[in-house]
Every structure is written in structure tokens, then in C-alpha cells.
GUGUZA-889526 format. One record per residue (C-alpha): residue number from 0; chain; x, y, z; residue in one letter. Coordinates in pm, 1 decimal. Layout:
BEGIN
<site num="NUM" cadena="A" xx="X" yy="Y" zz="Z" residuo="A"/>
...
! end
This chain:
BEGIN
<site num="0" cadena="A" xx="0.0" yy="0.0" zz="0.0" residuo="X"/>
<site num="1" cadena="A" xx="128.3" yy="328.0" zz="-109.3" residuo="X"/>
<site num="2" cadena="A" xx="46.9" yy="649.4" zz="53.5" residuo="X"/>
<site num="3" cadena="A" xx="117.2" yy="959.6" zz="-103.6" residuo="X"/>
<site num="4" cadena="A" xx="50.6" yy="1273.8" zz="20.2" residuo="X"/>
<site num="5" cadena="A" xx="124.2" yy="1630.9" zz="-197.0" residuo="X"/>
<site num="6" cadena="A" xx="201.9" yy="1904.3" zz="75.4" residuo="X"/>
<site num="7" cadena="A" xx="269.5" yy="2174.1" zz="-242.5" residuo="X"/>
<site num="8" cadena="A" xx="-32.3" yy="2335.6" zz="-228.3" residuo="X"/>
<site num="9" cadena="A" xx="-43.2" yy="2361.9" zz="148.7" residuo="X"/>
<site num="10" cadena="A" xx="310.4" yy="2495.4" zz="127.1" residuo="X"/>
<site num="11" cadena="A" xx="277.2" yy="2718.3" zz="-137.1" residuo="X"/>
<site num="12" cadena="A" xx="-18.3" yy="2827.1" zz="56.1" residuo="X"/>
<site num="13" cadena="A" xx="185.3" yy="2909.4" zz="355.1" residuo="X"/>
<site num="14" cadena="A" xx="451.9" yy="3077.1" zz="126.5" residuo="X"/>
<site num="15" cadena="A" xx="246.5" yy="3358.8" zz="-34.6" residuo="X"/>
<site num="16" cadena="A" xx="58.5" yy="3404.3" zz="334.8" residuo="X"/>
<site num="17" cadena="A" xx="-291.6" yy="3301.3" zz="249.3" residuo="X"/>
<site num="18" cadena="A" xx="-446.3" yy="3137.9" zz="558.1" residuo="X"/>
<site num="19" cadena="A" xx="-493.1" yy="2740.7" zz="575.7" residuo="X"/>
<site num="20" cadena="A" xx="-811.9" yy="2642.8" zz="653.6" residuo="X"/>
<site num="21" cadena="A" xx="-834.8" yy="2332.5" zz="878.8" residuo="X"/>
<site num="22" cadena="A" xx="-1201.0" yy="2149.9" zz="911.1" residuo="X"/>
<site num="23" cadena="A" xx="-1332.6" yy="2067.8" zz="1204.7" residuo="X"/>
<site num="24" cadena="A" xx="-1349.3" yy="1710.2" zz="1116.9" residuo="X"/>
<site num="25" cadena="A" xx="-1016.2" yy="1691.8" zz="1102.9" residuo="X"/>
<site num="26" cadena="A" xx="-935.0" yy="1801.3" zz="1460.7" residuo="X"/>
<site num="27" cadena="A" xx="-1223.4" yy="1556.4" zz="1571.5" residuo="X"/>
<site num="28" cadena="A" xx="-1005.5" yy="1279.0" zz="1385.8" residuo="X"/>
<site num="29" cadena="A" xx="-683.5" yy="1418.8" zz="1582.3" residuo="X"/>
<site num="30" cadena="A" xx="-854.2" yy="1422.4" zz="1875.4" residuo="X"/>
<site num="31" cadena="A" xx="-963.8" yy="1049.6" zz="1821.2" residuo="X"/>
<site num="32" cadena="A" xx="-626.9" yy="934.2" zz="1698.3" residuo="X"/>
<site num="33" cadena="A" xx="-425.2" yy="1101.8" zz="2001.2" residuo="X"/>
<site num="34" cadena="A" xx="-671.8" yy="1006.9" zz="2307.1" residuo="X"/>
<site num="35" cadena="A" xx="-672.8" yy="615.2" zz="2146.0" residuo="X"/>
<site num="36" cadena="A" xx="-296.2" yy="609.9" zz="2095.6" residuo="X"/>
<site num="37" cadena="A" xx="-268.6" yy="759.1" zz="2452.4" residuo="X"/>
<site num="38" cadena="A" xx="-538.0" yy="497.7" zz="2625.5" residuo="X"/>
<site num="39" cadena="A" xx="-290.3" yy="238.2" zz="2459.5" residuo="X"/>
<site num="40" cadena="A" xx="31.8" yy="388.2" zz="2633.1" residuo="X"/>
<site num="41" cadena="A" xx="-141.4" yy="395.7" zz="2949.2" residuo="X"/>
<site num="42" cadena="A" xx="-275.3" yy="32.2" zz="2955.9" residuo="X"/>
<site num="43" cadena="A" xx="115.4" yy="-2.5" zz="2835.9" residuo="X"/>
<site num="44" cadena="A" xx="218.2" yy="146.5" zz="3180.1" residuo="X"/>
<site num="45" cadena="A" xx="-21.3" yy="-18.8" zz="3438.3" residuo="X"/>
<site num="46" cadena="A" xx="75.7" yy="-364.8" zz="3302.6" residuo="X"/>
<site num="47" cadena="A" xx="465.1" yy="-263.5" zz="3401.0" residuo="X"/>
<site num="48" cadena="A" xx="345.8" yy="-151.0" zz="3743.0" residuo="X"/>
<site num="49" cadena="A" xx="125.7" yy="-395.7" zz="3792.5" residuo="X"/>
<site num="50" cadena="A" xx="337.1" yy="-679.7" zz="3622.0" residuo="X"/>
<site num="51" cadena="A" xx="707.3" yy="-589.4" zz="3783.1" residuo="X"/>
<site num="52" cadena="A" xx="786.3" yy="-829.5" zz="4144.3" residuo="X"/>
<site num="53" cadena="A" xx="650.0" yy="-704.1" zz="4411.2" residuo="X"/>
<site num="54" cadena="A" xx="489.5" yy="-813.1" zz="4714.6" residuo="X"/>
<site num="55" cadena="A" xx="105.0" yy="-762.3" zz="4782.2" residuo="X"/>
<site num="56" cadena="A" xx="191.5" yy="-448.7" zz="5080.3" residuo="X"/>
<site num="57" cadena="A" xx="374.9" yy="-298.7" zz="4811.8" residuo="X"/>
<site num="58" cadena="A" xx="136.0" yy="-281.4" zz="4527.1" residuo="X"/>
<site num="59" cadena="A" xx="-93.1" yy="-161.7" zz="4829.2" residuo="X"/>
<site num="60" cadena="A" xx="79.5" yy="126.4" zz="4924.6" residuo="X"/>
<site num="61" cadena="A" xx="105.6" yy="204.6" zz="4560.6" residuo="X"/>
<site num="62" cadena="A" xx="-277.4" yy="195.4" zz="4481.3" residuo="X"/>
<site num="63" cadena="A" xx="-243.0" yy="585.1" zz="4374.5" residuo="X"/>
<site num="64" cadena="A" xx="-61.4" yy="508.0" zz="4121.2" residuo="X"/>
<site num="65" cadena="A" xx="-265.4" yy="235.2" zz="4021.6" residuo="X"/>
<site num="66" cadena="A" xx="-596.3" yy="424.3" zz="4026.9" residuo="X"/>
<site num="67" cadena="A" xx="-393.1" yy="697.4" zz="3872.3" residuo="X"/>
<site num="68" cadena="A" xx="-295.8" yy="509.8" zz="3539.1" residuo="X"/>
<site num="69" cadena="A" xx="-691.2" yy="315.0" zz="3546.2" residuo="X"/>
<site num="70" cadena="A" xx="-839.6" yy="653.7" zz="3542.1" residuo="X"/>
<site num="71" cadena="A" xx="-635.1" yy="815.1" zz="3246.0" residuo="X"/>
<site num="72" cadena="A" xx="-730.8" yy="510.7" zz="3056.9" residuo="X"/>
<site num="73" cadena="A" xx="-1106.1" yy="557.8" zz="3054.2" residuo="X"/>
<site num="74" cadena="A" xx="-1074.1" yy="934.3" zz="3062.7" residuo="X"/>
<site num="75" cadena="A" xx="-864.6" yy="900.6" zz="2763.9" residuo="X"/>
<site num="76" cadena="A" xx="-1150.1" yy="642.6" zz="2596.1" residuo="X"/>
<site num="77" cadena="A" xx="-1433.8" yy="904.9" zz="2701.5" residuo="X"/>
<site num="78" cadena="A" xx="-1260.0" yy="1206.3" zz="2536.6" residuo="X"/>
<site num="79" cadena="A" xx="-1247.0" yy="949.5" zz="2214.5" residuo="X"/>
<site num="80" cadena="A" xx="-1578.1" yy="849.7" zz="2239.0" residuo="X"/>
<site num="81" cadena="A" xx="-1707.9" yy="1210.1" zz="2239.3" residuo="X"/>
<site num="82" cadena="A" xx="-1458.0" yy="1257.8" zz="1939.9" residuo="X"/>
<site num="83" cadena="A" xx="-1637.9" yy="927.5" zz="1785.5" residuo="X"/>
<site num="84" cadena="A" xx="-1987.7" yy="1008.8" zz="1835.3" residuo="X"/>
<site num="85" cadena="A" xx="-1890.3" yy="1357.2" zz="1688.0" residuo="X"/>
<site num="86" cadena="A" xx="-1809.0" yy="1267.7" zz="1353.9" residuo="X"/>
<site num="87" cadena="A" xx="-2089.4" yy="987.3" zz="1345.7" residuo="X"/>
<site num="88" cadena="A" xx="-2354.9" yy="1228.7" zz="1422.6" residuo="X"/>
<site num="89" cadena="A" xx="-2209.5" yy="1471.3" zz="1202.9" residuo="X"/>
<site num="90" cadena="A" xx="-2208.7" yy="1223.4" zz="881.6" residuo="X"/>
<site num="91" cadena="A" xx="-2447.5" yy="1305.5" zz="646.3" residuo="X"/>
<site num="92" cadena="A" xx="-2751.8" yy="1007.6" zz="643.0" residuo="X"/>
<site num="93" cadena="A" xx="-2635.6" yy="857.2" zz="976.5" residuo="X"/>
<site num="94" cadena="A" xx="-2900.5" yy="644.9" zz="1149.8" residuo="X"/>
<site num="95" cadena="A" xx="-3040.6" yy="798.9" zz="1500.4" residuo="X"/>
<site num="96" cadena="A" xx="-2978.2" yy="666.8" zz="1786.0" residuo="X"/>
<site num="97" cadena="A" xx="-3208.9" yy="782.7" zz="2098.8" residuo="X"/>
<site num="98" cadena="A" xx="-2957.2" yy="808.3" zz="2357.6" residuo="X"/>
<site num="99" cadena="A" xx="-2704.8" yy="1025.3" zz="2109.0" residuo="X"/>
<site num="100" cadena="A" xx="-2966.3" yy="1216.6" zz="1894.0" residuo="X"/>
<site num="101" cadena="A" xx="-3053.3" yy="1501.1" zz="2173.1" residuo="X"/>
<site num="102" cadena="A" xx="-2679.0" yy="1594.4" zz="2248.2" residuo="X"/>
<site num="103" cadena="A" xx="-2546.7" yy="1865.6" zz="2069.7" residuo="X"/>
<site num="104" cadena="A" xx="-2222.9" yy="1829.4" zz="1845.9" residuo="X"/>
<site num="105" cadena="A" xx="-2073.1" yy="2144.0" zz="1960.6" residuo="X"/>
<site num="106" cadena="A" xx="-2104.5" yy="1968.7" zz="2365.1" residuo="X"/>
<site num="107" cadena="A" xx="-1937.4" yy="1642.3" zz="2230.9" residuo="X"/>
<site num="108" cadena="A" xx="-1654.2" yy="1865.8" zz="2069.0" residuo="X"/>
<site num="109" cadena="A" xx="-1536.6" yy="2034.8" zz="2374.4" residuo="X"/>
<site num="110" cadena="A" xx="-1599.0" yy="1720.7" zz="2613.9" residuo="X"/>
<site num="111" cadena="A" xx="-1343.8" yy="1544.9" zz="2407.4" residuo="X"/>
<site num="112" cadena="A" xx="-1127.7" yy="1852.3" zz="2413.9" residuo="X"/>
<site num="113" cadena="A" xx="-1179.9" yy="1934.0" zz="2801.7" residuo="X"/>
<site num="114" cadena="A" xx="-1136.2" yy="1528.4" zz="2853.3" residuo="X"/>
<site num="115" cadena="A" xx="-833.9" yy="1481.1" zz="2690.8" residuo="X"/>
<site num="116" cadena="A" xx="-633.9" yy="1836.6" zz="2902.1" residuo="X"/>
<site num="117" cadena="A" xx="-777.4" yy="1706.3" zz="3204.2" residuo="X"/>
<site num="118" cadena="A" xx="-596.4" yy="1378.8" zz="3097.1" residuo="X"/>
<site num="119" cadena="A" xx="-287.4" yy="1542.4" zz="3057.9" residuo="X"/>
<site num="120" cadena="A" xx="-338.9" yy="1720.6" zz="3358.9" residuo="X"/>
<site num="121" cadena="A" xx="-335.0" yy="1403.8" zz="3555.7" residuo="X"/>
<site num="122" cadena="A" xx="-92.5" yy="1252.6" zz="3351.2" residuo="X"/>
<site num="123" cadena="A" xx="176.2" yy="1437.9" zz="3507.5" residuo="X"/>
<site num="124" cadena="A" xx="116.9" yy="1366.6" zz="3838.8" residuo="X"/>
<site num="125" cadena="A" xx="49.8" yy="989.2" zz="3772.5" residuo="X"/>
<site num="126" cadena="A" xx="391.0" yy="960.1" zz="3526.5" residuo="X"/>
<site num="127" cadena="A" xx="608.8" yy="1163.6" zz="3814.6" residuo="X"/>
<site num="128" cadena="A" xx="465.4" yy="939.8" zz="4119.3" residuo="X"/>
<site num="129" cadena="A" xx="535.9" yy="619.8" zz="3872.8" residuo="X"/>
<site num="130" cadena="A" xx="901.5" yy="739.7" zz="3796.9" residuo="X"/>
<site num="131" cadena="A" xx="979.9" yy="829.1" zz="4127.8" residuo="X"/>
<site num="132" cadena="A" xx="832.1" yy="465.3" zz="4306.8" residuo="X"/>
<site num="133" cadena="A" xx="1048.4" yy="273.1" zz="4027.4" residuo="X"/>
<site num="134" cadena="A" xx="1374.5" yy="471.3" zz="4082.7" residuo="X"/>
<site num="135" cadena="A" xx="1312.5" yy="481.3" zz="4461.5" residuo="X"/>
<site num="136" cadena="A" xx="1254.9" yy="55.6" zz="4453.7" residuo="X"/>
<site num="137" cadena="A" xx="1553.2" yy="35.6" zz="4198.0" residuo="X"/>
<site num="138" cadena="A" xx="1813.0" yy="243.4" zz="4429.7" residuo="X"/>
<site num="139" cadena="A" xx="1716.4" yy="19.9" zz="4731.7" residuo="X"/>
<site num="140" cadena="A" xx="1927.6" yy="-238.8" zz="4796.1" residuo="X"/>
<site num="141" cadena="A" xx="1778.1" yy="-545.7" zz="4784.8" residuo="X"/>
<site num="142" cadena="A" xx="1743.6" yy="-813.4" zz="5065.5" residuo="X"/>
<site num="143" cadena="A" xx="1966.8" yy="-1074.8" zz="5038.0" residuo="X"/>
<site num="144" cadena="A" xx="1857.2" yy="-1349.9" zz="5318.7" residuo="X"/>
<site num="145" cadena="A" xx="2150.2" yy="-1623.2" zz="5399.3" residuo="X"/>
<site num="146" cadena="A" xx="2021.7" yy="-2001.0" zz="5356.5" residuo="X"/>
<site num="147" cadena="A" xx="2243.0" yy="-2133.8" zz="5542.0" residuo="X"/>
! end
């Protein structure tokens, strides 16, 4: 499969100083793309803290981070299902659904926006509390118990 893309016009554009005109429907499909790719990256890192040895106190004491990672996954899916149900209802001929048909398109596109910056948001205080629990276990020394 070959993709091809011609950025001439866009650059040429950008050149003579017209304005580029981006749809809306293409930011929706950014949105989409970016809060699916970074549901994936979190389910990515609670399976390393989850998955790395550690004793059940331990993964106790770190249920912050836990929750932390759990809840920027479904935030992440929310802000790409208001992003989804944006360019659905927005299709010309789409079929309507009862529980989707009263909501307002311009309500689903700044859910998904306000979703996904409250995701990053949160992000940084779940990645820093991550990165400092694994270097602070990884610096420890570990206990080495004598069989004999």
C-alpha cells in the first residue's frame, strides 16, 4: 500500500501568506487518533506496574498510582468516544440513535477537548509518582537473606 501525500499546495499556501483552513473534522479525527494512541500507552504502563515483582503491601501502598494510570485510561476512551460520536452524528444520512440524537455536536466537541487536558493534567502527576516509586525501589538495595 502506497500512501502519497502532496504538501505543495499547502506549502505554497503558507509561502504567499494566504491562511490554511483546517475542518473541524479533522481536529475531531486528531482528537480520536491522540486520546486512542494515549489509552494504549497507558494500559502499556499499568501492566509494568502492575506486572514488575513485588509483594502484595507494596502494590498496596502504591494503589495511587494504580488508580492513577486506570483513570487516564477511561478518561482518555471518554474524550475518544465524544470525538467518535462527533463525527458519526455529524455524517451526512447517519441512522439515530435515541440516547445520542438530543446531544449537541458542539457539547461532544469540547468534552473530548476538556477530557483529553484534564488527561494530561493528571498525567503528570500519575507519570512523576510512577518514575519516582520505580527509581526509589531500583536504588534500594535489595534483601539478600543467607540459607544457610
Amino acid at each position: 500500500m502506497n500512501i502519497q501525500a502532496n504538501i505543495a499546495p499547502s506549502v505554497l499556501a503558507h509561502l504567499s501568506g494566504h491562511t490554511i483552513a483546517v475542518d473541524q473534522k479533522d481536529t475531531v479525527i486528531t482528537l480520536a487518533a491522540t486520546s486512542t494512541t494515549l489509552a494504549g500507552f497507558s494500559l502499556v504502563f499499568l501492566g509494568i506496574v502492575i506486572t514488575r515483582p513485588a509483594n502484595g503491601k507494596q502494590l498496596r501502598s502504591e494503589f495511587r498510582m494504580i488508580a492513577g494510570w486506570i483513570l487516564i485510561f477511561w478518561l482518555d476512551l471518554l474524550s475518544a468516544g465524544c470525538a467518535l460520536a462527533w463525527l458519526y452524528l455529524s455524517a451526512p444520512g447517519s441512522i439515530h440513535i435515541p440516547l445520542l440524537g438530543n446531544i449537541s455536536l458542539g457539547f461532544l466537541y469540547q468534552s473530548g477537548w476538556a477530557l483529553l487536558w484534564l488527561t494530561a493534567l493528571v498525567s503528570y502527576y500519575v507519570v512523576i509518582v510512577t518514575l519516582r516509586t520505580v527509581i526509589r525501589r531500583d536504588n534500594k538495595a535489595p534483601d539478600l537473606k543467607d540459607d544457610t
